[in-house]
Backbone of each chain as ProteinMPNN parsed JSONL, in Angstrom:
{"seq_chain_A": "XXXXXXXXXXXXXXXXXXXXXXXXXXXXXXXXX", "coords_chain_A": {"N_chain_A": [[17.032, 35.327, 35.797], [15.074, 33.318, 33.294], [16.085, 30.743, 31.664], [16.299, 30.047, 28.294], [16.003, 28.934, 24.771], [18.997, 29.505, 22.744], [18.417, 30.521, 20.114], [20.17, 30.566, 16.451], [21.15, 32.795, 14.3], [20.817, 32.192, 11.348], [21.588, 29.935, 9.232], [23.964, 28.972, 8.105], [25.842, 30.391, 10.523], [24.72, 28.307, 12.35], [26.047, 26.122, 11.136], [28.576, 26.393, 11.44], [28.661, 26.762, 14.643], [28.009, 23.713, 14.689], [30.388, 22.789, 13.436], [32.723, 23.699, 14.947], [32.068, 22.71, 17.726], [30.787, 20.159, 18.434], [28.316, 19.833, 17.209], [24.721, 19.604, 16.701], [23.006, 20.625, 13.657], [19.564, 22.204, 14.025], [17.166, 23.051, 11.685], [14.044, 24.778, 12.587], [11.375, 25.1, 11.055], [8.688, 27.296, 10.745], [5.31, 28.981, 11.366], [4.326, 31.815, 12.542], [1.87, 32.264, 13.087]], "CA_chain_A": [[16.354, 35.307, 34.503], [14.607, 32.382, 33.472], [16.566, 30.091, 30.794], [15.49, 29.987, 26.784], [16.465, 28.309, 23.874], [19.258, 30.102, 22.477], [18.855, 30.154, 18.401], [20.957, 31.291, 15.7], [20.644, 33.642, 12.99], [21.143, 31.614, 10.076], [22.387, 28.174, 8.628], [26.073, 29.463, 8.568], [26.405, 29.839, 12.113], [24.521, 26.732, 12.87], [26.987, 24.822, 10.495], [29.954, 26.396, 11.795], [28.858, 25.969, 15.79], [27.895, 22.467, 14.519], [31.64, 21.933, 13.595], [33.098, 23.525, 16.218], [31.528, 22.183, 19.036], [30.263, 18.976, 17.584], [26.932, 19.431, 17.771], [23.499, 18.998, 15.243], [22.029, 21.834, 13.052], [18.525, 21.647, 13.369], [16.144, 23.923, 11.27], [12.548, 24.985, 13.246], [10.5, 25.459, 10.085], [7.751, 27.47, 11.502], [4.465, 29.439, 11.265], [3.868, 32.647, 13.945], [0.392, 33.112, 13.081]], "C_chain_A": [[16.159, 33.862, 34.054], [15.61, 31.816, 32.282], [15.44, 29.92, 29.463], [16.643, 29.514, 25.898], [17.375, 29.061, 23.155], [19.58, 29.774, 20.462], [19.735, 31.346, 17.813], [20.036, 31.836, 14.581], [20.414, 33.184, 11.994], [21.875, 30.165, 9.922], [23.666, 28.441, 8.741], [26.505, 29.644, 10.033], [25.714, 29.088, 12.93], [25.123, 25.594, 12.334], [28.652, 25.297, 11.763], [30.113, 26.575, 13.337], [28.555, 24.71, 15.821], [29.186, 21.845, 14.607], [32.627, 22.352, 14.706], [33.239, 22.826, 17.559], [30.717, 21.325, 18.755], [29.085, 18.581, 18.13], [25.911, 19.276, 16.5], [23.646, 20.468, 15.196], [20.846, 21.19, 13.424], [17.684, 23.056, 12.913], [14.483, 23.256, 11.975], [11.91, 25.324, 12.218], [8.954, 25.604, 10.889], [6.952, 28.325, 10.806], [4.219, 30.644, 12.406], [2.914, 32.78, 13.782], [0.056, 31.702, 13.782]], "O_chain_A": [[17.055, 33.092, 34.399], [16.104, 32.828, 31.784], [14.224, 29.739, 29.526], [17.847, 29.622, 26.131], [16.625, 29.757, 22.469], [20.446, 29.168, 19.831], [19.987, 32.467, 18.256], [18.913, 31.584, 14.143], [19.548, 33.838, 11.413], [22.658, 29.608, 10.691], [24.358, 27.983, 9.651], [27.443, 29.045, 10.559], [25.948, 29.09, 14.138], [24.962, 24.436, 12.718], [29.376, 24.645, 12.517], [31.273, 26.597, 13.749], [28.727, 24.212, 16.934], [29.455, 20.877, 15.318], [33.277, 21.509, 15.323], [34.226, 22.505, 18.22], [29.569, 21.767, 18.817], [28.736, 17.711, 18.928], [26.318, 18.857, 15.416], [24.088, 21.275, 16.015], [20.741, 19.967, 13.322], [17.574, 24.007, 13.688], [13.958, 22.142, 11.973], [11.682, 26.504, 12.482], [8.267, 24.724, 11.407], [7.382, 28.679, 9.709], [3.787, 30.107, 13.426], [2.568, 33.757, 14.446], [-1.087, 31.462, 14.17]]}, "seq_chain_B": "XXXXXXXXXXXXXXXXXXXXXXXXXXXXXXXXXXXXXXXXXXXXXXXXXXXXXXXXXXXXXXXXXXXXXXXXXXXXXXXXXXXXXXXXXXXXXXXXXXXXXXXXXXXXXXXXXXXXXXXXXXXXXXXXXXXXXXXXXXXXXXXXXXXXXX", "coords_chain_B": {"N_chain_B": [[4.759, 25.233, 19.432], [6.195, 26.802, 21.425], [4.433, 27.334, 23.096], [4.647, 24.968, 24.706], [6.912, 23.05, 24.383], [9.088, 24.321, 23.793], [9.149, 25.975, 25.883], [9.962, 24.482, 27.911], [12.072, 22.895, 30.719], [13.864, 20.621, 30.373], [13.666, 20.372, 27.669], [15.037, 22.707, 26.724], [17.779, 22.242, 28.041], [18.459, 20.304, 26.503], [18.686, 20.786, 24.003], [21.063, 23.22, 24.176], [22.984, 21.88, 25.513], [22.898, 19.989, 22.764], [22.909, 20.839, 20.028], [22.712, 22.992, 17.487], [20.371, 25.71, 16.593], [18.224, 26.991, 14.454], [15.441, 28.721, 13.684], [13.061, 29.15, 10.831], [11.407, 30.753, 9.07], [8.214, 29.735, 7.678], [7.502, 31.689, 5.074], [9.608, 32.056, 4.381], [12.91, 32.585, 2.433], [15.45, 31.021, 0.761], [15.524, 28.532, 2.346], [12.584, 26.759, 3.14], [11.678, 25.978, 0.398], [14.249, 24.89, -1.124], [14.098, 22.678, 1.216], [12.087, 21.575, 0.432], [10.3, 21.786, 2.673], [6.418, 21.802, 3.651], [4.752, 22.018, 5.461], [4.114, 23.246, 8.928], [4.859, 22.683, 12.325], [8.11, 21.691, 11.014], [10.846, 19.45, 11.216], [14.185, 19.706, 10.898], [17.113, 17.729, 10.507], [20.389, 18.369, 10.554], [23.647, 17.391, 9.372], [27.113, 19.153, 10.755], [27.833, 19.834, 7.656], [25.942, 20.484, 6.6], [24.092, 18.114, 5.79], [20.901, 16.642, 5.233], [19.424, 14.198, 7.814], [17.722, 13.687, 9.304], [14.031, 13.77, 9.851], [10.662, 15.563, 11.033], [7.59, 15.743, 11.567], [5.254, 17.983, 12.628], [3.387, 18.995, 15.267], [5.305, 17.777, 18.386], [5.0, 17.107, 21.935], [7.585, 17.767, 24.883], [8.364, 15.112, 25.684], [8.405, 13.207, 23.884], [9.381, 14.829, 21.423], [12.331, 15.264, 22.52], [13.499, 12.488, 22.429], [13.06, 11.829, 19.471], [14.752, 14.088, 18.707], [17.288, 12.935, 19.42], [17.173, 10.468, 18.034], [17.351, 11.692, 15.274], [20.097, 12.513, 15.571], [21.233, 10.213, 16.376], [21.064, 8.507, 13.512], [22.473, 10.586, 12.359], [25.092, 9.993, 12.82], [25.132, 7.161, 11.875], [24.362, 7.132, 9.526], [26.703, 8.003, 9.135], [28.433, 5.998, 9.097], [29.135, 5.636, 11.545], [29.278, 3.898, 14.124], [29.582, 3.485, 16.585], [29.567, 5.722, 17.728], [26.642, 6.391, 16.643], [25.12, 4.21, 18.341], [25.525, 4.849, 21.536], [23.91, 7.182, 21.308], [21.788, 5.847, 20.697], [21.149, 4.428, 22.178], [20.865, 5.857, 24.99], [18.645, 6.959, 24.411], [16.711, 4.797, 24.332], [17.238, 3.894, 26.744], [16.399, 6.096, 28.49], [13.683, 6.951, 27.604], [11.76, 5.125, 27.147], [9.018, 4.314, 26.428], [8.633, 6.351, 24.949], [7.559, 7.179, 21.28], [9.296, 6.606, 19.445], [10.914, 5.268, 20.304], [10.452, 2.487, 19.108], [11.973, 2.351, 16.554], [14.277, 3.066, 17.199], [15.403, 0.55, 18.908], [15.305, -0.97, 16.726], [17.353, 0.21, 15.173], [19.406, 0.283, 16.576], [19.612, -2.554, 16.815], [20.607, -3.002, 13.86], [22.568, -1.182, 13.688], [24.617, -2.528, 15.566], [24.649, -4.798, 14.155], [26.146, -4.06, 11.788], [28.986, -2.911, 12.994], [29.688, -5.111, 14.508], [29.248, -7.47, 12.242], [28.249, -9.298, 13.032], [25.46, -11.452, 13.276], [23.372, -11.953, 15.235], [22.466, -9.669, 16.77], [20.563, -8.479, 15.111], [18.97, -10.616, 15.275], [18.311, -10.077, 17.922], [16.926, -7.451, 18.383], [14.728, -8.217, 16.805], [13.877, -9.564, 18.752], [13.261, -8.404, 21.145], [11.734, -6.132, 19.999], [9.664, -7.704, 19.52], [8.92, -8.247, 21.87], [8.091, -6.637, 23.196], [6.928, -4.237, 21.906], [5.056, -5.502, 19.883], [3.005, -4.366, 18.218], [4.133, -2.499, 17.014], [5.049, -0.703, 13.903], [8.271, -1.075, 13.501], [8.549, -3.281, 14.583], [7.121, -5.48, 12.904], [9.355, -5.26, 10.578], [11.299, -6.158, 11.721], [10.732, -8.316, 11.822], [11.554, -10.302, 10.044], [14.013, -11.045, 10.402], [14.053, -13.135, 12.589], [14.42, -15.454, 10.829], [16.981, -15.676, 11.208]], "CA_chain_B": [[5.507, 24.881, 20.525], [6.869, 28.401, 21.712], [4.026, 27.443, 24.341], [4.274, 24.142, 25.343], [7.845, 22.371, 24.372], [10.373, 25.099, 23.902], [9.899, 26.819, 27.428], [10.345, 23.396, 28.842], [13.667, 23.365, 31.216], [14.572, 19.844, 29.65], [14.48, 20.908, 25.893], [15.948, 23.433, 27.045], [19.332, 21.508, 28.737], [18.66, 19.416, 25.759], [18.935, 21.862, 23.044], [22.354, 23.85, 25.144], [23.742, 20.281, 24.96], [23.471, 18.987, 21.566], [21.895, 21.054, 18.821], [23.272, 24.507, 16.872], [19.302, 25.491, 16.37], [17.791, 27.78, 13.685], [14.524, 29.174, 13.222], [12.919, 29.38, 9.736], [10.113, 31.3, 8.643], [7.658, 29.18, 6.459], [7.337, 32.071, 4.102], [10.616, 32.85, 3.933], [13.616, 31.823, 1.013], [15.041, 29.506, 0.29], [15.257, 27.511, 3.167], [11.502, 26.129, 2.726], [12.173, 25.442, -0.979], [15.034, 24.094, -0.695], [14.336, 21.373, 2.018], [10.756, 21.107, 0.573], [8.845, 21.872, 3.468], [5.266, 22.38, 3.257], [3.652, 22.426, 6.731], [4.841, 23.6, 10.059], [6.155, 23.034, 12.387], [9.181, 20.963, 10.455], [12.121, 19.543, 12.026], [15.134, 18.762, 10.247], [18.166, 17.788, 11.625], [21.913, 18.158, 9.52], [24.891, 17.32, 10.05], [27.761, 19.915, 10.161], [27.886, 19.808, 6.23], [24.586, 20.667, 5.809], [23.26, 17.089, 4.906], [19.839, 16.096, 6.106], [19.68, 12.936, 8.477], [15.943, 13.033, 9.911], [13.08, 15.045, 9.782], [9.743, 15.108, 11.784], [6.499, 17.063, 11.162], [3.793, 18.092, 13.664], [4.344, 19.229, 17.086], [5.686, 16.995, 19.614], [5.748, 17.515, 23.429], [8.53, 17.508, 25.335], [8.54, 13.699, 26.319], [8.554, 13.169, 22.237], [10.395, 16.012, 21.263], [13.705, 14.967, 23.13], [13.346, 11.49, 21.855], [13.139, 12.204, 18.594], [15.782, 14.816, 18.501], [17.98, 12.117, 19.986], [16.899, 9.617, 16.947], [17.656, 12.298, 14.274], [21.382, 12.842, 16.1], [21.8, 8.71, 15.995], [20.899, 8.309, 12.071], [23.392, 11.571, 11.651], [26.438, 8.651, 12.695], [24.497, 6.151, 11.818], [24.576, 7.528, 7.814], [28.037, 8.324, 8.44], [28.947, 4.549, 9.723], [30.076, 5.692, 12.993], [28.247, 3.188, 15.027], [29.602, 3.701, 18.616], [28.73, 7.539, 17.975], [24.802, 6.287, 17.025], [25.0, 3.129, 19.473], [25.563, 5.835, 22.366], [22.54, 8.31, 21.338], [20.358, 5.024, 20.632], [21.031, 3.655, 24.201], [20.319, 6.59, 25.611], [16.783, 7.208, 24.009], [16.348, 3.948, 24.416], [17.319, 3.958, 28.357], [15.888, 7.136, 29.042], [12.522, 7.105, 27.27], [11.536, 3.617, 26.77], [7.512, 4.568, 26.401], [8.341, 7.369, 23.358], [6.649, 6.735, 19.535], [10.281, 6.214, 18.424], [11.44, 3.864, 21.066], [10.829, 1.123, 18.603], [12.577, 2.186, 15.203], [15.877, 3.218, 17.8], [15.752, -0.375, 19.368], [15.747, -0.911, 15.259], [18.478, 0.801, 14.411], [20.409, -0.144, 17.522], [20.149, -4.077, 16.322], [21.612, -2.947, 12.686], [23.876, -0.545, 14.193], [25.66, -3.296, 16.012], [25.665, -6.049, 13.547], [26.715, -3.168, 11.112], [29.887, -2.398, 13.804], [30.677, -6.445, 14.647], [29.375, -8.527, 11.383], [27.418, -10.475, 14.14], [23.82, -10.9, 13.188], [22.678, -12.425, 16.301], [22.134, -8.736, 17.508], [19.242, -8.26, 13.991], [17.693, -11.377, 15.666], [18.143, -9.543, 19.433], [16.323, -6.289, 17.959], [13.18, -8.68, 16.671], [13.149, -10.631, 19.925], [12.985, -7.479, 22.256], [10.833, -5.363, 19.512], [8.483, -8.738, 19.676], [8.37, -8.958, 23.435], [7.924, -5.032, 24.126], [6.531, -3.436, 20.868], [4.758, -5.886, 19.113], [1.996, -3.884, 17.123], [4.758, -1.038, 16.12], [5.919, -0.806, 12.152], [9.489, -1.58, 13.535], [8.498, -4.848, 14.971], [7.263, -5.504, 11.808], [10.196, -4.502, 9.594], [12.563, -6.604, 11.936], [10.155, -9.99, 11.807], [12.236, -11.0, 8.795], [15.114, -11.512, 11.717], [13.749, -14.168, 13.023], [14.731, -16.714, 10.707], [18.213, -15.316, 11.347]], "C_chain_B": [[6.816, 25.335, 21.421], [5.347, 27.942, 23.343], [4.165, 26.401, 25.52], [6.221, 23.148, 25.656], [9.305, 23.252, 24.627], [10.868, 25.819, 25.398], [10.257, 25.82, 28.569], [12.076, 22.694, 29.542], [14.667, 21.814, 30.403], [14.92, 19.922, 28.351], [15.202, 22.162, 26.069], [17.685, 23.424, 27.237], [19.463, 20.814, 27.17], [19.537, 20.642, 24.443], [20.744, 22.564, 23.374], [23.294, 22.383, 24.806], [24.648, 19.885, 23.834], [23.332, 19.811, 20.07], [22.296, 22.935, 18.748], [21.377, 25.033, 16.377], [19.231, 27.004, 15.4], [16.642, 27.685, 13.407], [14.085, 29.96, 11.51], [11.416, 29.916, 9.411], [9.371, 30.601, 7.22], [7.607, 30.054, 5.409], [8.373, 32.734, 3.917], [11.722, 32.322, 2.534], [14.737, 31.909, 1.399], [15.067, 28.425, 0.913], [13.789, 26.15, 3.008], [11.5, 25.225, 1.246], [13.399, 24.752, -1.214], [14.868, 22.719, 0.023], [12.759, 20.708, 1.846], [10.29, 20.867, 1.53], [7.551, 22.798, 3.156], [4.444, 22.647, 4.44], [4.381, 22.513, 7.869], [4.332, 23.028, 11.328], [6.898, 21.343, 11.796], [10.006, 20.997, 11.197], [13.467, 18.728, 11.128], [16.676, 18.686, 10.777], [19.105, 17.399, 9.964], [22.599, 17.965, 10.345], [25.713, 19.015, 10.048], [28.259, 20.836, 9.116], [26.922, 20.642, 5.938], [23.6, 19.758, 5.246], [22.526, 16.764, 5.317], [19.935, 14.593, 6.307], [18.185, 12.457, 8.808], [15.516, 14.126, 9.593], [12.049, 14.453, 10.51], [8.908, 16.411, 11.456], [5.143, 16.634, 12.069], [4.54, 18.831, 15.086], [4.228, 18.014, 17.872], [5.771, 17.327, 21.126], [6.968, 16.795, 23.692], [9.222, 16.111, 25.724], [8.85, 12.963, 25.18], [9.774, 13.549, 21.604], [12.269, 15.184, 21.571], [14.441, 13.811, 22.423], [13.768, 11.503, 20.168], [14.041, 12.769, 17.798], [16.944, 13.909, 18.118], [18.297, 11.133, 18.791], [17.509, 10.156, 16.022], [19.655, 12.06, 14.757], [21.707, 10.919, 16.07], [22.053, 8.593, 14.553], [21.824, 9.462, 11.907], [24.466, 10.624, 11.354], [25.875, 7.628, 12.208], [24.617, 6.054, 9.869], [26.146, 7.867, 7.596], [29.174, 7.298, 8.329], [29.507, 4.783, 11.051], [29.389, 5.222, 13.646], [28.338, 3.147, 16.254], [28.832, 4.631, 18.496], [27.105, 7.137, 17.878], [24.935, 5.378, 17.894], [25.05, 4.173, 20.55], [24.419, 6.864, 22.666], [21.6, 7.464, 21.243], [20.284, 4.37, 22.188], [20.499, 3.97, 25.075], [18.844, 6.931, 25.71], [16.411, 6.007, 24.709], [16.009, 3.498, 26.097], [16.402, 4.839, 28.748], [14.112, 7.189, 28.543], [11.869, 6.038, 26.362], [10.163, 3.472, 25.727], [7.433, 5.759, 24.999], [7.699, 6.212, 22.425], [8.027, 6.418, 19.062], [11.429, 5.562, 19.301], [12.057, 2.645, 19.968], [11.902, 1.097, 17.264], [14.426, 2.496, 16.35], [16.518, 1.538, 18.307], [15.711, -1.417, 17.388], [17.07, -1.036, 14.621], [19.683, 0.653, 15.069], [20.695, -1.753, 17.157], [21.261, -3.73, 14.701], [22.66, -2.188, 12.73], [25.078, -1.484, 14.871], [25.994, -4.578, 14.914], [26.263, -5.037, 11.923], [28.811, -2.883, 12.017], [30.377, -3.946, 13.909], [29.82, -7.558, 13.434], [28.376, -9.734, 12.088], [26.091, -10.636, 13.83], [23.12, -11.257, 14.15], [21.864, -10.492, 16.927], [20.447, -7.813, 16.512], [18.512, -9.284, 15.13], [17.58, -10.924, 17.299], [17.07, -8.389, 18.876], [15.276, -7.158, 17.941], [12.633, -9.182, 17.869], [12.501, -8.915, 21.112], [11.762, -6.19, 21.036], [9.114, -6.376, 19.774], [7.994, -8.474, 21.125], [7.857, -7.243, 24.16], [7.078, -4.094, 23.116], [5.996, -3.955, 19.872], [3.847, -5.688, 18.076], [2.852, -2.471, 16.353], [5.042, -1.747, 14.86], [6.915, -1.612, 12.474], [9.5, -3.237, 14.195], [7.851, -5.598, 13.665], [8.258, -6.209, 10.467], [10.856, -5.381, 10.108], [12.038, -8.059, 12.029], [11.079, -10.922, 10.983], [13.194, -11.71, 9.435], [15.239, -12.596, 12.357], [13.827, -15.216, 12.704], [16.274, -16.781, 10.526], [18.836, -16.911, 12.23]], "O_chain_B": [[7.814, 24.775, 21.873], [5.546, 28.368, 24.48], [3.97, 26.592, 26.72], [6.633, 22.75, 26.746], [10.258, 22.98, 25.357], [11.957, 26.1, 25.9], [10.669, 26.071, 29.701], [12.961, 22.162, 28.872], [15.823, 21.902, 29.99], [16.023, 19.675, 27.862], [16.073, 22.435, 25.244], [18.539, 24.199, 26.807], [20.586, 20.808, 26.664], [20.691, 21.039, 24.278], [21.593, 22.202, 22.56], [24.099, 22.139, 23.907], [25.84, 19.63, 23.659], [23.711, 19.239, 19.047], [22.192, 23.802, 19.616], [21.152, 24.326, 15.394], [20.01, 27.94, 15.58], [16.354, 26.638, 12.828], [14.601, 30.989, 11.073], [10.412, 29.234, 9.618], [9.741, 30.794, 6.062], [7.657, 29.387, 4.376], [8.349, 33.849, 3.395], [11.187, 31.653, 1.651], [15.132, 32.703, 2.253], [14.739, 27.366, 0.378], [13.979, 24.948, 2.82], [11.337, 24.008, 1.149], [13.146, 23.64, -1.678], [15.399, 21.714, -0.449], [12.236, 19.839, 2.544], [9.738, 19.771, 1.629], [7.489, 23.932, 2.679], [3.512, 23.45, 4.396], [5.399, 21.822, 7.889], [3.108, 22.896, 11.311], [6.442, 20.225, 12.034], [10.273, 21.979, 11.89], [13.606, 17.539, 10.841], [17.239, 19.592, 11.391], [18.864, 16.744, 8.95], [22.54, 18.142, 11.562], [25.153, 19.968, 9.505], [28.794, 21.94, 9.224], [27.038, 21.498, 5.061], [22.637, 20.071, 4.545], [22.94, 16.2, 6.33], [20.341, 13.808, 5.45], [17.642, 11.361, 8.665], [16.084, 15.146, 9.205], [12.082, 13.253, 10.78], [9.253, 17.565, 11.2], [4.418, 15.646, 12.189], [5.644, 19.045, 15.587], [3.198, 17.349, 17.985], [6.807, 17.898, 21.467], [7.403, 15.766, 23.173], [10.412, 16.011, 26.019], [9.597, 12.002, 25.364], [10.798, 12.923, 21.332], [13.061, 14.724, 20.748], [15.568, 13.902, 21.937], [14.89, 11.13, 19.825], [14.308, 12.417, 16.649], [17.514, 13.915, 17.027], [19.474, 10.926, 18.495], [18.396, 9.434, 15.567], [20.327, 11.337, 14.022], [22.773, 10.64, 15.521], [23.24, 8.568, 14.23], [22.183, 9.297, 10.742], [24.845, 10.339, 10.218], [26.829, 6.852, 12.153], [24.898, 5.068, 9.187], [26.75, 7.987, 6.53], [30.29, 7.414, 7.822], [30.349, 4.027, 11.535], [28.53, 6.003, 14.054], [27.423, 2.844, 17.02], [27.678, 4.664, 18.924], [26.338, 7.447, 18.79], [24.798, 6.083, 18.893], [23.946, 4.672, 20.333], [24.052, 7.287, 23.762], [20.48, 7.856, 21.572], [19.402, 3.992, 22.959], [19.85, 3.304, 25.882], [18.109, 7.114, 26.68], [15.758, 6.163, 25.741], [14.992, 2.987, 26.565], [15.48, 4.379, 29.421], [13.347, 7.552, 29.437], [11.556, 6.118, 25.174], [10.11, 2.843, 24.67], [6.461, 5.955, 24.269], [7.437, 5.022, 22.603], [7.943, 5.8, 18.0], [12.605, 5.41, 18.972], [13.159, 2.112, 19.841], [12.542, 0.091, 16.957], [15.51, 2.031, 15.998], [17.705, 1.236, 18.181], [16.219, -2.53, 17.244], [17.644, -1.871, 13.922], [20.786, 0.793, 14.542], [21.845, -2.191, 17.197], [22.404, -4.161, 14.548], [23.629, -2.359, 11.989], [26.272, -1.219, 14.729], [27.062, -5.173, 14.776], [26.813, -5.699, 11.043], [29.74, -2.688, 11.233], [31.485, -4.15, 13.411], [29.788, -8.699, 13.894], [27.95, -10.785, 11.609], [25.431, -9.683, 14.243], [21.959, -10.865, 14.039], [20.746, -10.417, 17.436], [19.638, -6.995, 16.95], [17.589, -8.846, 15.817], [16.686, -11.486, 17.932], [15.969, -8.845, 19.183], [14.629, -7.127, 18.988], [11.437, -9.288, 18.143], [11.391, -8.708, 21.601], [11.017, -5.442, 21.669], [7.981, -5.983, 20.055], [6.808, -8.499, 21.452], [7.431, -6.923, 25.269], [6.529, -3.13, 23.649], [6.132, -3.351, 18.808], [3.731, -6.488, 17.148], [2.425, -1.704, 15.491], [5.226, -2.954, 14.702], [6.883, -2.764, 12.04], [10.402, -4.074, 14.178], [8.436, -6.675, 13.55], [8.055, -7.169, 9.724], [11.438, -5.95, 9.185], [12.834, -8.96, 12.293], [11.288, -12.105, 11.253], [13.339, -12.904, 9.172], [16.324, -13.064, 12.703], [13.563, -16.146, 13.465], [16.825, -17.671, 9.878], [20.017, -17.01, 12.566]]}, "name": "protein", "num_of_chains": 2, "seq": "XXXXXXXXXXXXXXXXXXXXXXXXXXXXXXXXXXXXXXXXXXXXXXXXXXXXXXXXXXXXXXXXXXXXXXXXXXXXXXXXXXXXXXXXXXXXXXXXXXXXXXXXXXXXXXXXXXXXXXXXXXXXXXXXXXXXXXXXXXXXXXXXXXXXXXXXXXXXXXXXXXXXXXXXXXXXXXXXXXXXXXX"}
C-alpha cells in the first residue's frame, strides 16, 4: 500500500503528539472545491 | 496540493518526521477565525502550545514546500531562543535546498541566530557577505546590507 500523509483529527491531538514526540503542529487551511 | 505536493514520497518522509499535521476546512469554526485566514491553501505552523511561528499562503511544490516547512520549524526555536535547535533546521534547509525562495531569509536568520547564541557579530556581517555573493537581488540581502558596516 502506497504511503500518505497521516493527519489528525483536530488541534488537541496535534498539540499533544507535538509534545510528546517533539514535533510541529501545522494547520492545512484548505478549500475541496 | 492533494495532487501535486502531498502524494509526494518526500513530503511525505518529511511530514512522518517532523510535523503533528491537521487539516482545516476554510468554512469551518473557529479555526479560520481565529488564525484569520482568508485564502487557501494556508500554512501555519505552532509550536506545542499552540503559538504561531510562521505561516505561508499559496501552494508550494514539493522542492518549496519542504523548505519552507523547515523555516517555519527554525523560527519555532528561534522565537523560543533555542538557537542550536533553529541553527540545526537552518543548516539543513540551507544545505539541502540551497536554490529554494527561502534559502535567503534562513541564511538570515542563521547569521542572527548565531550572533544571538555567541554575542559575536562577525557572523551578522558573514550572513551579508554570503547573502551578497549568492542572493544579491533577494529582500534578505537587502535587510542584512546594514551588516556591512559591522
Amino acid at each position: 500500500m502506497a504511503k500518505s500523509i497521516q493527519w489528525l483529527p483536530d488541534v488537541d491531538a496535534a498539540k499533544k503528539k507535538a509534545q510528546e514526540e517533539q514535533k510541529y503542529v501545522l494547520l492545512d487551511f484548505f478549500n475541496p472545491r | 496540493m492533494d495532487a501535486v505536493s502531498y502524494p509526494n514520497a518526500k513530503v511525505i518522509d518529511f511530514f512522518s518526521q517532523y510535523l503533528a499535521p491537521v487539516r482545516v476546512l476554510i468554512s469551518s469554526t473557529p479555526l479560520p477565525q481565529q488564525f484569520k485566514v482568508k485564502w487557501t491553501p494556508t500554512f501555519v505552523i505552532l509550536d506545542s502550545q499552540g503559538e504561531e511561528h510562521h505561516r505561508s499562503v499559496g501552494f508550494l511544490p514539493p522542492e518549496e514546500f519542504i523548505p519552507s516547512l523547515t523555516l517555519g520549524m527554525a523560527k519555532t526555536w528561534f522565537d523560543h531562543e533555542q538557537f542550536s535547535e533553529a541553527l540545526s533546521h537552518l543548516d539543513r534547509l540551507i544545505s539541502e535546498y540551497p536554490k529554494s525562495d527561502v534559502a535567503p531569509e534562513a541564511i538570515y536568520y542563521r547569521g542572527v541566530s548565531r550572533y544571538k547564541a555567541t554575542n559575536d557579530a562577525s557572523a551578522l556581517k558573514q550572513a551579508h557577505e554570503t547573502l551578497q555573493a549568492n542572493y544579491k537581488d533577494s529582500e534578505w540581502a537587502k535587510r542584512a546590507s546594514v551588516y556591512r558596516l559591522l
